[in-house]
C-alpha positions in Angstrom: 60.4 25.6 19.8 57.1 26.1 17.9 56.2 28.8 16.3 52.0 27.9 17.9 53.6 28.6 21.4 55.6 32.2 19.8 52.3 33.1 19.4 50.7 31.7 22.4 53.3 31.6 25.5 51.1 31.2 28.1 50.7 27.9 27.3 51.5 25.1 29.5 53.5 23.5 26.5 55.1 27.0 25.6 56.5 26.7 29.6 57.2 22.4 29.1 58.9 24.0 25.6 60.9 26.3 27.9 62.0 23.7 30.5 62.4 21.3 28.5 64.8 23.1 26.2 67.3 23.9 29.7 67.4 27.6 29.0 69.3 29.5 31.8 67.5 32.6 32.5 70.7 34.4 34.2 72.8 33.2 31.3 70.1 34.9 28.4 69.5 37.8 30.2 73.5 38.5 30.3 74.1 37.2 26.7 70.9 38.0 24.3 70.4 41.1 24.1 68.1 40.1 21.5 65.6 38.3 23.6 66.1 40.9 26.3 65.0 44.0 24.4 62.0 42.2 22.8 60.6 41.5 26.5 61.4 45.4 27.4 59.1 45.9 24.2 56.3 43.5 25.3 56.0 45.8 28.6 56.8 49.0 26.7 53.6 48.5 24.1 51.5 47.5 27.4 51.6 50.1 29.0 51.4 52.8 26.5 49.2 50.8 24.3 47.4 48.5 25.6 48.9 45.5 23.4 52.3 43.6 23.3 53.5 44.4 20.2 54.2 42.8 16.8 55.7 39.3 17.3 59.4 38.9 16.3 60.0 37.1 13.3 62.5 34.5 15.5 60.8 32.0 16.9 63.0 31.9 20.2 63.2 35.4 20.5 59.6 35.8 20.7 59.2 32.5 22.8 61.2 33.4 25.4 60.6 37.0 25.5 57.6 36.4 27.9 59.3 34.7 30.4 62.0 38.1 30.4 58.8 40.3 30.5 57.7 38.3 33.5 61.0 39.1 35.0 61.0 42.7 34.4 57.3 42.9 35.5 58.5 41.7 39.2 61.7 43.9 39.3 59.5 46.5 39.2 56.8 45.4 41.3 54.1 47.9 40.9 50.5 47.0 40.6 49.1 49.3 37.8 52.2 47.5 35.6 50.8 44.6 36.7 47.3 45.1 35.9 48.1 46.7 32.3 50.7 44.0 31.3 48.5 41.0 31.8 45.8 42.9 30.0 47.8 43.6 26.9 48.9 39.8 26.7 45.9 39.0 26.7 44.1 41.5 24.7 46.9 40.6 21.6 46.5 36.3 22.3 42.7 37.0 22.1 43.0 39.2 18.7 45.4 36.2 16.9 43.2 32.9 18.5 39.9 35.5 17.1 41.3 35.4 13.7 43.2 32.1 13.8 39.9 30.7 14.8 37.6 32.8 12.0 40.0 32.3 9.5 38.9 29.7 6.4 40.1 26.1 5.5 42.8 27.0 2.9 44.2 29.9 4.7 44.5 27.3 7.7 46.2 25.1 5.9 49.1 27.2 5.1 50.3 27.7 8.6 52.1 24.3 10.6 50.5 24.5 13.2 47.1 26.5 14.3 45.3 26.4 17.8 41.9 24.8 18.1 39.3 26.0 19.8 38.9 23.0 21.9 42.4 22.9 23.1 42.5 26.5 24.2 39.3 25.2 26.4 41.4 22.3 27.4 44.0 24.5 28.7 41.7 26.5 31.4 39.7 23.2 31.8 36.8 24.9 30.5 36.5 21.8 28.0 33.8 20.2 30.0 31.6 23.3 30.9 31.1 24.3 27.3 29.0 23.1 24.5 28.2 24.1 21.3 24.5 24.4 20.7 23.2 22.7 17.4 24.7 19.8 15.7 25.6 21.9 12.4 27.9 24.2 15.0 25.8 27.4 14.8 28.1 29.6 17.1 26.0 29.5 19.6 27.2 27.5 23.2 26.2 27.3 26.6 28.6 27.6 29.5 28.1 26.4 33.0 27.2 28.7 35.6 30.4 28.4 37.4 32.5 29.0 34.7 30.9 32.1 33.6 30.3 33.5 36.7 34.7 32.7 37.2 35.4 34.5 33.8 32.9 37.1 33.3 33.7 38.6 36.8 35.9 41.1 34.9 33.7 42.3 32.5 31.4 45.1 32.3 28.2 46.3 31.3 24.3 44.9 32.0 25.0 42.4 29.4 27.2 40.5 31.9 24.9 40.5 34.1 23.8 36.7 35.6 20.5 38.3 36.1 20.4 39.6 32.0 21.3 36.0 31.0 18.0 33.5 30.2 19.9 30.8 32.7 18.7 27.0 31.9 19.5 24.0 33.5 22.8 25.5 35.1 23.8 26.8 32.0 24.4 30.3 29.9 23.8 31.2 26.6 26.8 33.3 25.0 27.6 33.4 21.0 31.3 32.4 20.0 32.4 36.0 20.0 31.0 36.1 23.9 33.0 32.8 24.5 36.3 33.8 23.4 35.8 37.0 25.5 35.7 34.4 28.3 38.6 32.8 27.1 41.0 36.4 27.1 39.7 36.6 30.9 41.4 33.2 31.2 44.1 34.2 29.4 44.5 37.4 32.0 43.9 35.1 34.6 46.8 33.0 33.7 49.2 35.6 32.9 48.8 37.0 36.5 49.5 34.0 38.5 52.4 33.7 40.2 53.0 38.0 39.6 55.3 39.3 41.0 57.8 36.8 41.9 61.2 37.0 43.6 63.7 37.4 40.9 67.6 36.2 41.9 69.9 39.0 42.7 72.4 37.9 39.6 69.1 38.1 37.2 68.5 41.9 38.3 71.6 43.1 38.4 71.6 42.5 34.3 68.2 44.1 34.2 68.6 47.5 35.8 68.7 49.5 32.5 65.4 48.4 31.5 64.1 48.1 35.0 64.3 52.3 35.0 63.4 52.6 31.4 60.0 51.1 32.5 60.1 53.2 35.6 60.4 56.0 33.7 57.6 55.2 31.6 55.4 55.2 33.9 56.5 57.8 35.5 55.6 60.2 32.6 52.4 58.3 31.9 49.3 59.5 31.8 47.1 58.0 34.2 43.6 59.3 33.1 42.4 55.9 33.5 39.5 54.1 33.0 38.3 54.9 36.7 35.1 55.9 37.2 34.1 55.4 41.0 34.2 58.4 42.9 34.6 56.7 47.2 36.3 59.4 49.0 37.2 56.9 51.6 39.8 55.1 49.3 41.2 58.0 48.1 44.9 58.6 48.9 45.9 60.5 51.9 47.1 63.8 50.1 44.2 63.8 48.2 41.8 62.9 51.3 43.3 65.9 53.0 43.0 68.7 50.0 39.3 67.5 50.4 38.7 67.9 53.7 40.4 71.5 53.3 38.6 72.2 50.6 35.3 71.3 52.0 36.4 73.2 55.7 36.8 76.3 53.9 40.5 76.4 54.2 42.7 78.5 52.0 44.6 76.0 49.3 47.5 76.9 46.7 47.4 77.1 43.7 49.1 74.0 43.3 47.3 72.5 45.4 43.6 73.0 43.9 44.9 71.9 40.8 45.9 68.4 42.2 42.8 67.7 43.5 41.0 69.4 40.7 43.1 67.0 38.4 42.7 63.9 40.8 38.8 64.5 41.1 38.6 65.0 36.7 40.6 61.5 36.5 38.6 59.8 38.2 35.6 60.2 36.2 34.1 63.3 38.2 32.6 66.0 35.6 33.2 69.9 35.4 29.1 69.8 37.4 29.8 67.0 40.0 32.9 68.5 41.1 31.6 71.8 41.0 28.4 70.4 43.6 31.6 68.8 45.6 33.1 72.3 45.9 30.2 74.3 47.1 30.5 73.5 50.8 33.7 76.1 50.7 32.6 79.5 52.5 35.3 80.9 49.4 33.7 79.0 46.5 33.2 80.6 43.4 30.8 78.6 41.0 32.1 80.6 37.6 36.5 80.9 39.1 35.8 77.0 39.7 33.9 75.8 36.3 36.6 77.9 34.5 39.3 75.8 36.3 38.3 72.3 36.3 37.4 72.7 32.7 40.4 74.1 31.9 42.3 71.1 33.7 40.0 68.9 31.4 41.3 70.0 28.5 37.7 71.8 27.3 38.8 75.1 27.3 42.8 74.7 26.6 44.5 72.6 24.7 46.1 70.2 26.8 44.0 67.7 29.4 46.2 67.7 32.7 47.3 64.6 34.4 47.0 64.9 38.5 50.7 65.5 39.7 52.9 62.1 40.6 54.1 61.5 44.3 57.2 63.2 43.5 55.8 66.1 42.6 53.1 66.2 45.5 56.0 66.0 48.1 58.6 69.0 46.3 55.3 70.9 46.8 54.3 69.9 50.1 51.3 68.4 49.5 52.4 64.6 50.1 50.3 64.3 53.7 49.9 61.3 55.9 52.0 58.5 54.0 50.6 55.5 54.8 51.9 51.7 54.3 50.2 51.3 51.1 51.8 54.7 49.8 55.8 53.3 50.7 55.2 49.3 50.6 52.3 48.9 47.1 53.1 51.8 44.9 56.3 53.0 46.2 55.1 56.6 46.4 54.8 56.6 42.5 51.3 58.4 41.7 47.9 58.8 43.5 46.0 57.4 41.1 48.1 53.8 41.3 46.9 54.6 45.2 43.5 54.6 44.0 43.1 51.8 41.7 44.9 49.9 44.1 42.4 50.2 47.0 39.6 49.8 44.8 40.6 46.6 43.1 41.3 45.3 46.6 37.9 47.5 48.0 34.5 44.2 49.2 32.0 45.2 47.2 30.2 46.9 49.7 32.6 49.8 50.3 32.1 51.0 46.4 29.5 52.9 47.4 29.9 55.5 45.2 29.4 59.2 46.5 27.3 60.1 43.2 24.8 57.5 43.9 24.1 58.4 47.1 23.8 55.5 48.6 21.1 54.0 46.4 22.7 50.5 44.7 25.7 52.3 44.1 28.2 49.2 45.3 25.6 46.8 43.2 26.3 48.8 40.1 29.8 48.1 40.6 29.8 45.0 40.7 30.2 44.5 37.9 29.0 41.0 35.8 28.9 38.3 38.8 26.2 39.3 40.3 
């Protein structure tokens, strides 16, 4: 086994290394405890920090901890695990092929085995639809339309715009830096394939331990995430009924205007839009409100509060109108996994986002492939 696919085990030798090698999943996962808690790791440094970890100093270990994280990601089966483990493999592949790629001659030279940058394009058959600008190898390239448009779907910000990009002939103009960006979409891309998968009952059984340890982190995470579309249609049930409540002018608890304070604040709503949201209520209170929400927020206490999980929503009565994608997607584990869900899986057209009113708000979403 090579230490290039350790580093790099999404690659299709780093699986022909696997096979090819005969290794018995059921048999590691009941024997290496080793390889097994590495994996755990992978996941654990995903989700609370956005990376997979440091890589272990064993070869194997590291190898064919992926293929144990993979396992442990379909055991648990929820979609915002998912979405932040194939984001942290690829954000750490794309740090080490960054500075693998930047790094000088001699340095190179040291190491038995480094990975070029025209065999990572190789790998996502990108090798054709790139090409470096210049014969001196400026960093500059141009990418073909279709394979920008497939990898820069996922990014944000004008500058991923089609219509931002001085198109020629087919082609985009993107710096190295720009490129390899492209390449950690692949990356992403690759990592999700095939997740989840159906995992044999004699494989789980060894896996339980770490299956709730992972549970339980996400359980206690918190999920003030990077959302920042406000569509009351794909919100939850519980949270779509405290709304309609609030804006009927119905009497809530306590507990229950601080969930959908807290789910409102997590989404990206400020202290003013939410406030607007709340003035419909015959009982609002502009400075009781303000006080609240920015309290929740964190700007006038010391802790920011997270909106309450499932569990917690139902011991207080406030779990209303379960629906299929509340028992079957994120097996009632937090209303903002609800969320995200629906708005990953939302046509462009329903993001129209209540703050825009209307005006190009599902556009603006829409992020680079425009």
């Amino acid at each position: 086994m090579k230490a290039l696919h350790a580093r790099y085990p999404f690659l299709s030798g780093a699986r022909e290394a696997v096979e090819s090698a005969g290794v018995d999943l059921a048999t590691l996962v009941a024997t290496e405890d080793e390889i097994v808690e590495r994996g755990l790791e992978r996941i654990e440094w995903a989700i609370t920090e956005g990376t997979v970890g440091e890589q272990h100093r064993r070869t194997r270990v590291e190898l064919l901890s992926y293929p144990v994280a993979r396992v442990l990601v379909s055991l648990v089966d929820q979609h915002i695990l998912l979405r932040r483990y194939s984001r942290a493999e690829a954000k750490s592949a794309h740090e080490r092929f960054s500075e693998e790629l930047s790094t000088t001659t001699e340095f190179q030279s040291t190491r038995t085995e480094r990975l070029e940058l025209d065999t990572l394009l190789a790998e996502f058959e990108m090798r054709d639809s790139v090409r470096e600008v210049g014969p001196d190898g400026d960093g500059e390239y141009r990418v073909d339309v279709g394979t920008y448009l497939e990898h820069a779907a996922g990014e944000w910000g004008d500058e991923w715009r089609l219509v931002n990009r001085p198109l020629a002939d087919g082609q985009v103009p993107v710096d190295e830096g720009e490129l390899l960006v492209l390449l950690r979409q692949a990356v992403e891309a690759r990592v999700t394939d095939g997740l989840p998968f159906e995992v044999p009952d004699a494989i789980a059984e060894e896996l339980t331990e770490e299956v709730e340890r992972i549970r339980e982190l996400l359980d206690d995470l918190d999920l003030t995430r990077e959302i920042d579309t406000v569509v009351p249609d794909l919100f939850p049930p519980c949270m779509k009924h405290l709304l309609d409540k609030v804006q009927k002018g119905e009497h809530l608890e306590h507990h229950s205007r601080f969930a959908i304070a807290a789910f409102l604040t997590s989404i990206g709503m400020t202290t003013d839009e939410i406030v607007e949201l709340f003035e419909v209520n015959p009982g609002f209170g502009e400075e009781q409100t303000r006080y609240q929400v920015d309290h929740i927020r964190g700007a006038t206490s010391p802790t920011e509060y997270s909106t309450p999980a499932c569990a917690t929503m139902q011991s207080y009565g406030d779990c209303i109108g379960k629906d299929d994608i509340c028992e079957d997607v994120i097996n009632e584990s937090h209303p903002l996994n609800y969320y995200e869900h629906r708005i990953e899986q939302a046509d462009d057209e329903e993001l129209e986002d209540w703050r825009e009113d209307g005006e190009d708000g599902a556009e603006d979403e829409s992020g680079a492939a425009d």
